[in-house]
N, C-alpha and C positions, 0 to 999 in steps of 0.2 A: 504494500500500500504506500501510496506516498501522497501527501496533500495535497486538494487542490481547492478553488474559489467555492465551492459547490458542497465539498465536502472530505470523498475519497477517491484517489483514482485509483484503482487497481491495476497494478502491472502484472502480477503473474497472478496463475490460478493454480497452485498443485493438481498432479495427475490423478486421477480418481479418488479426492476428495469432496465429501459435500457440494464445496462450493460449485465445483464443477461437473456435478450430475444437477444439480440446478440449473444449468445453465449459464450461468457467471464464468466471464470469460475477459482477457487482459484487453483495457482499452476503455471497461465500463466504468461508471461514475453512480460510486456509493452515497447520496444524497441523505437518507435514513435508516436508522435503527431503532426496531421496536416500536416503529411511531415516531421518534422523536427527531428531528431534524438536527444533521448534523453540519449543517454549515456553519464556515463561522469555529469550529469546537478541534481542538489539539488533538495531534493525531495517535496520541498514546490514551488521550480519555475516550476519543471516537472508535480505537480498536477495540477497548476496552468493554464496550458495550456487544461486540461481539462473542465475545468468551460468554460461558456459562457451562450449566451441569451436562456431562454427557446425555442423550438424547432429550436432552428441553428441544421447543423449537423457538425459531428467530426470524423475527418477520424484514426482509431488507429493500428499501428504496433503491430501484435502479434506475440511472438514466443512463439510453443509450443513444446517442444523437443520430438520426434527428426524430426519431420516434418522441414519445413524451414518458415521463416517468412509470417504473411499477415495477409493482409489490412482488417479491421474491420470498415466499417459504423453505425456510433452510432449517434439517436437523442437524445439532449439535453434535459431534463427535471427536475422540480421540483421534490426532494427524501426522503420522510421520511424515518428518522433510524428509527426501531424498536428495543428497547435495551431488549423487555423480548420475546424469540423465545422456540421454540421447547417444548409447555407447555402440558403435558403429561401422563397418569397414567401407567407406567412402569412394576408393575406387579399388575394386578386387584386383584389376590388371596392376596397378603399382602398389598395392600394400597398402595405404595410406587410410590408414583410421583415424577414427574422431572421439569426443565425448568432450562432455560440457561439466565441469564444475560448480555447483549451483552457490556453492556458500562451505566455511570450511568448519567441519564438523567435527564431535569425537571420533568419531570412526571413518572417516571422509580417506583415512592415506590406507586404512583397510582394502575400504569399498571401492578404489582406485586402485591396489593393488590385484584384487581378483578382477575386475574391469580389464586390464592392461595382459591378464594372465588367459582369458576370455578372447581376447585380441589377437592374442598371440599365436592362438589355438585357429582361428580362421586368416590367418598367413598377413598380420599386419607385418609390414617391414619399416614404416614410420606413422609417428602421431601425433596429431593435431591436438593440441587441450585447448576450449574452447571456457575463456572466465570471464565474459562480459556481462554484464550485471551483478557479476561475483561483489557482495558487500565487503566480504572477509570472516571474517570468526573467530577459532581460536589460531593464535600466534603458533602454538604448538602443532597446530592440524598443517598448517601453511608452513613451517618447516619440515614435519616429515612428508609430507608431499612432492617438497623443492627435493629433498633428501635421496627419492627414488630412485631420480633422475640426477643425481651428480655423486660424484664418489670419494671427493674430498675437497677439501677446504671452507671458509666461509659462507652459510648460506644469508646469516641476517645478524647485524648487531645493534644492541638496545643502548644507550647516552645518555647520561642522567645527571643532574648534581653531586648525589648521593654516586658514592662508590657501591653498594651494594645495588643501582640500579643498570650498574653496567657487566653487561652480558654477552655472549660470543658464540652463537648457535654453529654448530658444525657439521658436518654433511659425512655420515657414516658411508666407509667404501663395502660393506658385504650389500649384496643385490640391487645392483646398482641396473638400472635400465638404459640400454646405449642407443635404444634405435633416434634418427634423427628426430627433428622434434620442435613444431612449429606451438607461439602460445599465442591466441588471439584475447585482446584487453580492446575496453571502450572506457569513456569516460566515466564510465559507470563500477568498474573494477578498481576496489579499495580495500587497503589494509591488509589481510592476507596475502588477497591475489596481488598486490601490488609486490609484497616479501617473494614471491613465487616467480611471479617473472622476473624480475628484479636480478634475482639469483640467477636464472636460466641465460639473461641479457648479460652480466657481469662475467659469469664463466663462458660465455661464449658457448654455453650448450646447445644454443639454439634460436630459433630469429620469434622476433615478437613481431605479429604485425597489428594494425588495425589502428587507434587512435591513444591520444596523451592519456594513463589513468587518474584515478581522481585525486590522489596527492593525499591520501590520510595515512599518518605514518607516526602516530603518535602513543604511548603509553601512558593507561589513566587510572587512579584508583581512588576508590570511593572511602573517605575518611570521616567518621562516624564524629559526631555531634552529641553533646551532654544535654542539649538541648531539644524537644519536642520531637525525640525519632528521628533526626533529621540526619545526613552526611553531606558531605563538599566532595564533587569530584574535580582533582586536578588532575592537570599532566605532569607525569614526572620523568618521562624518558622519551626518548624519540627513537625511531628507527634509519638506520643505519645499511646501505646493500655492501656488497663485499669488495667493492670499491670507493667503501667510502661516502657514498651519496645519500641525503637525506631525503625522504620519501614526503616529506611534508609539504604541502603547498606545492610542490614539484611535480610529482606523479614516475612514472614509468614511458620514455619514449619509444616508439616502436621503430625497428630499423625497417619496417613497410610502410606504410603510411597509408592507410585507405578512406577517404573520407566520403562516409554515407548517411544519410538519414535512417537509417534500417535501425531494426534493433530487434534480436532473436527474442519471440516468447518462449518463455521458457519452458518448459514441458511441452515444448512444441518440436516437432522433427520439423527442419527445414532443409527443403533439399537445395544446394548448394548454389544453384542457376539464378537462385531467389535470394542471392544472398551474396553480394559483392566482396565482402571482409571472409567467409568462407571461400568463395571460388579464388582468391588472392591467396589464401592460408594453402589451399590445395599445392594451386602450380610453385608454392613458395618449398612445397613439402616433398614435390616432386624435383626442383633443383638440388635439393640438399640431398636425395637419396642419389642421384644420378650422379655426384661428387661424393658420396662415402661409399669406403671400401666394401664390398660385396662378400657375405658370409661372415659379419659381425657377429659376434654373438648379442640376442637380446639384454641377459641380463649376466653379472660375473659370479656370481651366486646366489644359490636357493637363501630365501631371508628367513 
């Protein structure tokens, strides 16, 4: 969700959740809940009102332009995210597989691992990871992720006042995955995913293409208050890529540069034709196989 003058706009919809055997689909504009009108109302009080007890139901205002508003009956349910989607072999004649990274999860460098083991098993020879709209998540999902794919050195460092808030994440060499390795980011791609390419752009593992990411690259913690419940959150560290570079305000540059209006729905398969920053990622991924040595091995060890 993310605000808008009306209310809520909806950017994604998960894959066979409520929302989306209702009908609700990214693009709509959530105006009310329960009745109540949510224009006008913060978007953490306005989610808010969608939560409730598993199966209550929830009555939701849609508008979808240029029709006129209406009423959507949605039941409540328990919702797994699934943060690795649309996992894929793009073109079977050159190997070249895909998958999307939704957001970085506890078990995200898991479910990327068997994903990539899944790949490998229908003849990928390189991979595309696709993280635009990637918010980020935890720091630690977003290094062993980086981690996969490289076999040593720095993946991400944390800078702080405090000596105890400086930190040196490192890139373990057992199962390390070699195939070439294309990362697509938009403006939309922060925090994790930014540590992620970041890494992959620094060691030269691999080409970034698509647009500048969104430059958050900061460490915060919530410092609790004697007063009415309440805590202060600052920043106390920033992040750091393996060259040095501060992610903050800056972003992640891509050495392709694709500039499109498009913007993947997520839980959505897009086929490539339809999607200018993919068909770029492709032939980007098909250069780099045609220049690495043939009969690589995928990865250097079972992990």
């Amino acid at each position: 969700l993310k605000p808008a003058s009306d209310g809520l706009l909806i950017v994604d919809v998960i894959r066979g959740s409520p929302a989306e055997r209702a009908g609700l689909r990214a693009g709509d504009h959530l105006v009310g809940v329960g009745g109540r009108s949510i224009g006008g109302m913060g978007v953490n009080e306005a989610a808010s009102l969608l939560q409730g007890p598993e199966g209550s139901v929830v009555t939701l205002a849609i508008l979808r332009a240029p029709a006129p508003a209406r009423a959507i009956t949605v039941r409540r349910e328990h919702v797994e995210v699934p943060s690795i989607e649309d996992v894929r072999i793009l073109d079977p004649v050159a190997g070249i597989a895909g998958l999307r990274i939704t957001s970085f999860q506890k078990t995200t460098a898991t479910d990327l691992e068997a994903a990539l083991r899944r790949l490998d098993a229908a003849g990928m020879r390189s991979l595309i990871v696709d993280l635009r709209g990637n918010p980020g998540g935890l720091l630690s999902s977003g290094v062993d992720c980086a981690d996969l794919f490289l076999d040593r050195g720095l993946v991400v460092a944390t800078r702080g006042r405090c000596p105890e808030e400086d930190f040196n994440y490192l890139a373990n060499p057992v199962g390390t995955w070699r195939m070439p390795l294309v990362v697509v980011i938009d403006g939309d791609s922060a925090s994790a995913s930014e540590i992620f390419a970041g890494a992959i752009r620094d060691h030269r593992r691999g080409r970034i293409v698509g647009t500048r990411s969104y430059g958050k690259g900061s460490v915060q913690g919530i410092f609790p208050l004697d007063i009415g419940g309440m805590g202060m959150r600052l920043t106390t560290a920033k992040f750091f890529s393996p060259q040095g570079r501060s992610y903050s305000n800056v972003g992640v540059e891509p050495d392709v540069r694709v500039q499109t209006a498009f913007k993947p729905a997520l839980g959505r398969t897009v086929e490539p034709a339809n999607d200018p920053c993919l068909s770029t990622a492709i032939e980007t991924a098909r250069t780099l196989s045609a220049a690495s040595p043939r009969g690589l091995p995928q990865t250097t060890a079972a992990r």
